[in-house]
C-alpha positions as CSV (number, residue, x, y, z in Angstrom):
1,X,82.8,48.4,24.7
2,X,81.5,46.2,21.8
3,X,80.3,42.7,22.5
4,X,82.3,40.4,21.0
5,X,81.5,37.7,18.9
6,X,82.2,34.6,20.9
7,X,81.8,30.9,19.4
8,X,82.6,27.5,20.7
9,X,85.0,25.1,19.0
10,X,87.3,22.4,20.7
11,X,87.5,21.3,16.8
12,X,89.2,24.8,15.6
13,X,91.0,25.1,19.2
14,X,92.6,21.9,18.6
15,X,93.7,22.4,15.1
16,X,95.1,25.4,15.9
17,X,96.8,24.3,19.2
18,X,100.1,23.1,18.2
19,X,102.5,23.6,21.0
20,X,100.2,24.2,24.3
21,X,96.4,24.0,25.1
22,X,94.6,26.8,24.4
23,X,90.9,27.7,26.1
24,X,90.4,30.5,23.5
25,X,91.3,32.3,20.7
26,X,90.7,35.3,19.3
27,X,90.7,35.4,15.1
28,X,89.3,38.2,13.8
29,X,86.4,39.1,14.7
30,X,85.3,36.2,16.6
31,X,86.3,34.7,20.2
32,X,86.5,31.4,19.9
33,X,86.4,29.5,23.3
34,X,86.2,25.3,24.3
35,X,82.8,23.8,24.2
36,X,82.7,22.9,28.0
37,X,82.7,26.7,28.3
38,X,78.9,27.1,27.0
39,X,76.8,27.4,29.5
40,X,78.5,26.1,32.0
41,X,78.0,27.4,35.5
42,X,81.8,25.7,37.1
43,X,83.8,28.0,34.4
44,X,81.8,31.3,34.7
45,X,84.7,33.3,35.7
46,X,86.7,31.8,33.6
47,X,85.1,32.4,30.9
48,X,84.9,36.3,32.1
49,X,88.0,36.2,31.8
50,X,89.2,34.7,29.4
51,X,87.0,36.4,27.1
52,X,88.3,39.9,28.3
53,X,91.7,38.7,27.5
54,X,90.7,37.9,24.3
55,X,88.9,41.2,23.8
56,X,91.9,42.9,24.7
57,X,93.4,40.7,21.2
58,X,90.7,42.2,18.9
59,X,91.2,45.6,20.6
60,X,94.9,45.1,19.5
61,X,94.1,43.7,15.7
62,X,91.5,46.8,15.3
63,X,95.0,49.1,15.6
64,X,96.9,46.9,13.7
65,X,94.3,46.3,11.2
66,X,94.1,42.6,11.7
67,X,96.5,41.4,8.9
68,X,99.6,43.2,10.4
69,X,98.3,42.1,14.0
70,X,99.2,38.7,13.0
71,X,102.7,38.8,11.1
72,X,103.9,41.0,14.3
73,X,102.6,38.6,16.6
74,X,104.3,35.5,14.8
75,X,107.4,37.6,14.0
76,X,108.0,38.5,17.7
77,X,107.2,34.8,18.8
78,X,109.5,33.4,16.9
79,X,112.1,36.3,17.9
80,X,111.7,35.5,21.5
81,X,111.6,31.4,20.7
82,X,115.2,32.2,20.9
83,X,115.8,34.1,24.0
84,X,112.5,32.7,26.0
85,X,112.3,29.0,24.8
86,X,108.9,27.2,25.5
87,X,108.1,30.8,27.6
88,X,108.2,32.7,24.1
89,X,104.4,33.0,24.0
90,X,104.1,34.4,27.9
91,X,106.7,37.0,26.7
92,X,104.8,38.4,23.2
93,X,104.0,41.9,24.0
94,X,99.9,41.3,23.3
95,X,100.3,38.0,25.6
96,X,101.7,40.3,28.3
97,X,99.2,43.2,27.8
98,X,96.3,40.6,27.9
99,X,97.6,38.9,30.9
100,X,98.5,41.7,33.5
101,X,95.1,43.6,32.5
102,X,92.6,40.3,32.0
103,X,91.4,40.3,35.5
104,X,91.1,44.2,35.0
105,X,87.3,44.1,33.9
106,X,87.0,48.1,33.0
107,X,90.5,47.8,31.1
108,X,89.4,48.1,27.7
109,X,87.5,51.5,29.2
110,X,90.5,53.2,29.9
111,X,92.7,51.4,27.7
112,X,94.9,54.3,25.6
113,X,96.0,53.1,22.0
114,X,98.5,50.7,20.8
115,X,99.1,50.0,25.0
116,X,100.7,46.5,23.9
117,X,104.2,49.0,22.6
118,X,105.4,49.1,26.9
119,X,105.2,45.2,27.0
120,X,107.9,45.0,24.1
């Protein structure tokens, strides 16, 4: 697995954080995590794992060829505002990849291709 490329932002975070509080982000090809995260021994776990949930994003935007990653992931969110309400985003199919495999630190080993299709 590739390193990721992980910065520290409350300032992008927060302009980006509309509806909920976000801890990180992943926009292509950078993590982008809160600034109390950086090199902070109370969050190291975390921070673990929150940047192999994000890694499982950019794994996900590198089969979708980033652009089409993000018109899918807006498209489906807005689908499921409908159904899911305020839950929408829990219910995206990358949000539910990311989250039942984050804790999963080999994932992205064994992770087969386009794995976020059985979370639709």
């Amino acid at each position: 697995m590739n390193i990721p490329k992980v910065k520290y932002s409350d300032k992008i975070l927060n302009s980006l954080s509309w509806f909920m509080s976000i801890g990180g982000l992943t926009l292509w090809p950078y993590i982008i995590l809160r600034e109390k995260y950086r090199d902070n021994k109370l969050y190291t776990k975390k921070v673990i794992i929150t940047i192999n949930h994000e890694s499982i994003h950019i794994k996900q935007q590198q089969e979708l060829l980033v652009l089409p990653f993000y018109l899918w992931y807006f498209i489906e969110w807005f689908l499921k505002l409908f159904i899911y309400g305020k839950r929408s985003y829990y219910e995206i199919s990358f949000e539910r990849e990311a989250y039942n495999n984050q804790d999963n630190l080999n994932y992205l080993k064994t992770r087969k291709w386009y794995s976020f299709l059985k979370y639709l």
